[in-house]
Legacy VTK file of the C-alpha trace (Angstrom):
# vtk DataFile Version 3.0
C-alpha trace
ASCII
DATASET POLYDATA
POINTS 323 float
0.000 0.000 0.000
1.294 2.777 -1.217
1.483 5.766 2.094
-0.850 8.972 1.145
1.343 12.023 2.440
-0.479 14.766 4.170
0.130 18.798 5.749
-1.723 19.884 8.918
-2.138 23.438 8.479
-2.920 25.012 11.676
-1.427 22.761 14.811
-4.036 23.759 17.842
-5.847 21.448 19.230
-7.902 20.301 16.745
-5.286 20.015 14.535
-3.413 17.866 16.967
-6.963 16.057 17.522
-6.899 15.089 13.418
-3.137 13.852 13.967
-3.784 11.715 16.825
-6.409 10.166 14.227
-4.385 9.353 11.339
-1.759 8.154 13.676
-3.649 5.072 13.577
-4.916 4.796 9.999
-2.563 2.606 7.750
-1.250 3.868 4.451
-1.452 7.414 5.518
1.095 10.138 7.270
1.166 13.932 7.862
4.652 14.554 6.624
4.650 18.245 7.421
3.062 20.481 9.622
2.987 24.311 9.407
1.452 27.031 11.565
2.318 30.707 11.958
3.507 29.448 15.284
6.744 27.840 14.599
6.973 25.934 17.939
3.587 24.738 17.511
4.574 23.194 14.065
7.325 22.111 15.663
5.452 20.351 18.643
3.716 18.566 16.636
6.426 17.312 14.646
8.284 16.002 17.724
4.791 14.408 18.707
3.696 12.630 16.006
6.556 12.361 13.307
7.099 13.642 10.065
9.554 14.958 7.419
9.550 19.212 8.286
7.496 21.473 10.407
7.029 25.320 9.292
6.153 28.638 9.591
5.480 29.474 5.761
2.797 27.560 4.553
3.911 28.015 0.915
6.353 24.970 1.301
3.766 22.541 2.022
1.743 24.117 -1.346
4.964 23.269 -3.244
6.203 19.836 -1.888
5.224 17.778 -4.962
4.700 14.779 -2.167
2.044 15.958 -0.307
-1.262 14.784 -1.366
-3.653 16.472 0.593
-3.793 19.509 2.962
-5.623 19.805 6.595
-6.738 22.779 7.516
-7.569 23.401 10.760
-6.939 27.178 11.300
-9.360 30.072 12.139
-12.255 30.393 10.505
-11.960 33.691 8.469
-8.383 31.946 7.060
-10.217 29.288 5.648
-11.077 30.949 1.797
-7.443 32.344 1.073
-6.103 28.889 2.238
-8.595 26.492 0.468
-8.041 28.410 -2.614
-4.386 28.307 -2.313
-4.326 24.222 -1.740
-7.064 23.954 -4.931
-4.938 25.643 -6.719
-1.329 23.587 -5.761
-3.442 20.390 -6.646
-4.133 19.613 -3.153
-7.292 17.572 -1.816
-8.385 19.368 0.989
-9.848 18.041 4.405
-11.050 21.589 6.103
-12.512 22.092 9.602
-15.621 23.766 9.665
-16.854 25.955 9.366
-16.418 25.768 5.306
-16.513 29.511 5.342
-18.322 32.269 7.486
-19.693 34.218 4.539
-21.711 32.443 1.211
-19.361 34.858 -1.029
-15.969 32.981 0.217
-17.693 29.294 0.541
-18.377 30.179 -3.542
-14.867 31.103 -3.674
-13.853 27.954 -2.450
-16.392 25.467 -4.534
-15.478 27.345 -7.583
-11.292 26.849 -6.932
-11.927 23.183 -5.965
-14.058 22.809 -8.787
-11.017 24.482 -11.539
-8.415 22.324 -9.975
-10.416 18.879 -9.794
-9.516 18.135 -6.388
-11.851 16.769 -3.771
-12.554 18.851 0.042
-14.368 17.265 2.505
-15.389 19.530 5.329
-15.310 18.087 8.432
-18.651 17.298 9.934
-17.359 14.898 12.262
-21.067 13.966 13.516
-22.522 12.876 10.399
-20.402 9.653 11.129
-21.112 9.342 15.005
-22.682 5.492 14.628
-25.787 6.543 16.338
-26.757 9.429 14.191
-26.833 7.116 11.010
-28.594 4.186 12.975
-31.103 6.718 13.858
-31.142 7.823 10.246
-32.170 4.092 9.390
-34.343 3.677 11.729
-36.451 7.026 10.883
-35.424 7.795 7.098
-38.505 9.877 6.964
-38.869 11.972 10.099
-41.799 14.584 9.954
-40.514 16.717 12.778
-36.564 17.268 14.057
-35.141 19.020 17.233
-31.568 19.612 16.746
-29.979 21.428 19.880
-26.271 22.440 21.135
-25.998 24.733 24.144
-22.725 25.218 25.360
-21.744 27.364 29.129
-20.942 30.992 27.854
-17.721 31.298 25.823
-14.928 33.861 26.874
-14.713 37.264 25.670
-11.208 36.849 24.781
-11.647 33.614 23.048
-10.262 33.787 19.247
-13.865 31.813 17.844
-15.752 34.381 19.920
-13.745 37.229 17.510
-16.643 38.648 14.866
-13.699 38.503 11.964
-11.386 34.839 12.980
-14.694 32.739 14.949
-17.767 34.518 14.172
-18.903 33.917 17.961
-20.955 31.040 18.623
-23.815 30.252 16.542
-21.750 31.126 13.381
-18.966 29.132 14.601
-20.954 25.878 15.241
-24.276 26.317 14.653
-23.229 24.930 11.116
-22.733 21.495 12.553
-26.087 21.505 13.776
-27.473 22.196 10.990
-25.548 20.151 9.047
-27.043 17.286 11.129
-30.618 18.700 10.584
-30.011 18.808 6.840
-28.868 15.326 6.764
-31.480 13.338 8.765
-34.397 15.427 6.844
-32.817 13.857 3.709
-34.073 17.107 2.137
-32.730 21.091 1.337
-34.140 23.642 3.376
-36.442 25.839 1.836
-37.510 28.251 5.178
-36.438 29.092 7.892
-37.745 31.638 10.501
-35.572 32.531 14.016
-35.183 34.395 17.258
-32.545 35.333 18.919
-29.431 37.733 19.109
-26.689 38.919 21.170
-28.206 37.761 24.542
-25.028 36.032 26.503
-22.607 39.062 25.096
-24.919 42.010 24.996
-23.498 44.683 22.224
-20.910 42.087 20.365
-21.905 42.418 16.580
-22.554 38.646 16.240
-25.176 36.923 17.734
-24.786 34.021 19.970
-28.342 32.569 21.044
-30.796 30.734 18.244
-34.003 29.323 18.363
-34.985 28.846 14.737
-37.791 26.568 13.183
-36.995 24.833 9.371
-38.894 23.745 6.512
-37.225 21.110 4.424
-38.184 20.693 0.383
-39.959 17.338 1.948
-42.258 18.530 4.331
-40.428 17.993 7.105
-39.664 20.552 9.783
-37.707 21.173 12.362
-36.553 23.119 15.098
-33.244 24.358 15.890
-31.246 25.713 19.344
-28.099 26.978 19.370
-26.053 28.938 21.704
-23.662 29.365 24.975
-26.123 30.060 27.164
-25.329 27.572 30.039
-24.407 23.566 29.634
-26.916 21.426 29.391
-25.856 18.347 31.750
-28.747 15.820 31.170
-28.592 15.888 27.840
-24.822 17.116 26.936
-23.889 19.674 24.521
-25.419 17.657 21.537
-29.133 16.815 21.221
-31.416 15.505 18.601
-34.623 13.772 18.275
-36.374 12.286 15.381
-40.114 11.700 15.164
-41.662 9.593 12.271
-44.745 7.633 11.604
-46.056 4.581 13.202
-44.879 6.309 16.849
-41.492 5.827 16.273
-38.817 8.346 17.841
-35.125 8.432 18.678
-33.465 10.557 21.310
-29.677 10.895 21.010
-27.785 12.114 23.942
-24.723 12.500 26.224
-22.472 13.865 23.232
-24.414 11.399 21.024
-23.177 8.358 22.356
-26.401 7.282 23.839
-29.555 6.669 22.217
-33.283 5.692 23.072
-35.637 4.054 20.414
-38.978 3.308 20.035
-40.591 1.494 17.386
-44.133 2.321 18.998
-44.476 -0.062 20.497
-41.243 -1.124 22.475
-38.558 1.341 23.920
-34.617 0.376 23.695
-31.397 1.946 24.564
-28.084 1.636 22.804
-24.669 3.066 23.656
-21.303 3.887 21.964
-18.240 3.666 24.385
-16.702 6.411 23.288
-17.028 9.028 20.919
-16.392 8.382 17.245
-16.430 11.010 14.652
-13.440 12.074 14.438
-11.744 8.863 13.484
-14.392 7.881 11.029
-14.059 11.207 9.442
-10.850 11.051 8.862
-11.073 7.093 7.490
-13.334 8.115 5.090
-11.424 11.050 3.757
-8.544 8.645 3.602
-10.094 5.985 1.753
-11.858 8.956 -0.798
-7.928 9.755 -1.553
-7.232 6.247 -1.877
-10.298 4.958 -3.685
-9.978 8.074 -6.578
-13.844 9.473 -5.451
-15.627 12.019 -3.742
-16.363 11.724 -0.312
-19.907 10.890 1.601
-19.796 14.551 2.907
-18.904 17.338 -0.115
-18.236 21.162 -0.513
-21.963 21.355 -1.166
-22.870 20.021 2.120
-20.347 22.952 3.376
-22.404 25.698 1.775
-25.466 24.417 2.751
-24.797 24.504 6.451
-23.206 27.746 6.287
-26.444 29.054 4.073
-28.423 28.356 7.094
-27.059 29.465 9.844
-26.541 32.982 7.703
-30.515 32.812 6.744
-30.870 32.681 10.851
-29.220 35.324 11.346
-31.340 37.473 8.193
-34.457 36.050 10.276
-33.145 37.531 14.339
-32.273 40.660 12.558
-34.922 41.289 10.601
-37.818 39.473 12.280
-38.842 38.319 8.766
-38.868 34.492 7.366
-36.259 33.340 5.505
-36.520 31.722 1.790
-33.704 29.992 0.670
LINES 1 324
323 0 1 2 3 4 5 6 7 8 9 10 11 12 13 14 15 16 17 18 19 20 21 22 23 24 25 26 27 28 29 30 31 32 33 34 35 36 37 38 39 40 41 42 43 44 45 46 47 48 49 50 51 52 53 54 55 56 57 58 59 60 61 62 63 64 65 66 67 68 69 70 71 72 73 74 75 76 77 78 79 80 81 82 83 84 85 86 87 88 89 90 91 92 93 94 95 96 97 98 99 100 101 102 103 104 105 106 107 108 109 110 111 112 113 114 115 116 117 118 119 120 121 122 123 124 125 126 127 128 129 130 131 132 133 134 135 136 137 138 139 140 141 142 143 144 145 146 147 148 149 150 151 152 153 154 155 156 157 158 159 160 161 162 163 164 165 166 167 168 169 170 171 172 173 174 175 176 177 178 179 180 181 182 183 184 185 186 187 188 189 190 191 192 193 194 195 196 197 198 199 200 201 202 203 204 205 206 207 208 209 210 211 212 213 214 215 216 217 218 219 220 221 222 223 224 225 226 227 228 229 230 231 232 233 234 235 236 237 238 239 240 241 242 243 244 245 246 247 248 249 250 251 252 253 254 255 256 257 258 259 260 261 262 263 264 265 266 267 268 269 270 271 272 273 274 275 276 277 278 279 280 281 282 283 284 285 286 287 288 289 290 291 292 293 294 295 296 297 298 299 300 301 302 303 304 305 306 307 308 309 310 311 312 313 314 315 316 317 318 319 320 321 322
């Protein structure tokens, strides 16, 4: 098996997370890591192996070895970076979310497009084994709840800046909606929302959403987002799934847990651990190996993205959404 050389781009902590992951994936290797942070770079080279570690992120664009780029840097760097690695000939793993703004997320589809390469951003709980068993289960589910309260970000926290993070909703509510997207098997077509600035009164962006969806399908569903306070029954990620014949699904305690119901009888299941990140990254790996797009595409980046910024329209202007 021939090894599939990769770049991290941007070592924090979730790049280290995405390290730890390939680690244990055969036939593939980050070769080089760069950050703006030398010693980070650095860090991670001494950590997990590797041919070079960085500062100037042009080298990894040029090293005719490297296959594929992660990138795993602040949100607003996303565009200027994606575009870069399209346009080396780069296949592009990039953390979410895809973009902050519709404008750059085109930029990025169109440079991906040009160059032929594939991106996969990196919804990590599409693959959570739960989420799809629930999918199964319920492949038609008339109404969704899709929820993810954190406790109150920092003020100096980088993701809560309006330019690098966006602040909360538009910094993650794109992987909750992502989620709601995927189990309604459907686009959204409406959405409507309330909200704002409630946790960091006067910051530009908002950070608390309660927004209601209409799919293409029919189906609807209703979204909550925010850093209000924790949530410690349920944990930070919550969906439910209602479909015909009294069937439901509950998914819980960072979706590891589950409770079904077939309408008759009521069952729990339960992951050990958590599991999205490693099947992420295995089926980016095998999309590289295999020549083909993977399960999750740039599309499925702009989509999520489109909604949370049609939430945002809706808080602001008070008006429903039409996308």
């Amino acid at each position: 098996m021939n090894t599939i050389h990769l770049a991290l781009i941007g070592c924090g902590s979730l790049g280290k997370v995405h390290a730890a992951c390939i680690a244990k994936i055969p036939g593939a290797r980050f070769s080089a890591f760069a950050d703006v942070n030398g010693e980070a770079a650095q860090e991670c080279l001494k950590t997990y192996g590797g041919d070079y570690a960085t500062a100037d992120v042009s080298r990894v664009f040029s090293d005719p070895k490297i296959a594929a780029v992660y990138i795993c840097t602040r949100h607003d760097s996303h565009a200027a970076l994606a575009i870069a690695a399209a346009g080396a000939g780069k296949h592009i793993l990039i953390e979410k979310p895809l973009a902050l703004d519709l404008k750059d997320c085109a930029a990025i589809a169109a440079a991906v497009k040009q160059a032929g390469v594939i991106l996969m951003p990196a919804f990590k709980m599409r693959y959570y084994p739960l989420l799809q068993k629930a999918r199964e289960f319920i492949p038609e589910p008339q109404v969704l709840v899709g929820q993810m309260m954190d406790s109150r970000w920092a003020d100096d926290s980088w993701a809560q800046d309006p330019v690098q993070g966006g602040a909360n909703v538009h910094s993650q509510g794109c992987h909750t909606t992502d989620v709601l997207r995927y189990l309604a098997g459907s686009e959204p077509v409406r959405i409507w929302a309330a909200g704002g600035a409630l946790t960091h009164p006067g910051h530009p962006c908002i950070d608390q959403c309660v927004a209601s969806i209409q799919f293409a399908n029919g189906h609807v569903a209703s979204w909550v987002q925010g850093d209000a306070a924790a949530a410690p029954y349920t944990s930070k990620f919550f969906f439910e799934l209602f479909g015909q014949g009294g069937r439901s699904v509950q998914l819980y305690d960072r979706l590891k847990k589950a409770s079904f119901c077939d309408g008759a009888r009521t069952w729990m299941e339960e992951r050990p651990e958590e599991e999205g990140f490693a099947l992420e990254n295995r089926e980016f790996i095998h999309a590289l190996r295999e020549n083909r797009q993977p399960s999750i595409q740039v599309h499925d980046g702009i989509q999520a993205t489109r909604m949370v910024l049609a939430a945002d329209r809706a808080i602001r202007t008070g008006e429903v959404q039409t996308l």
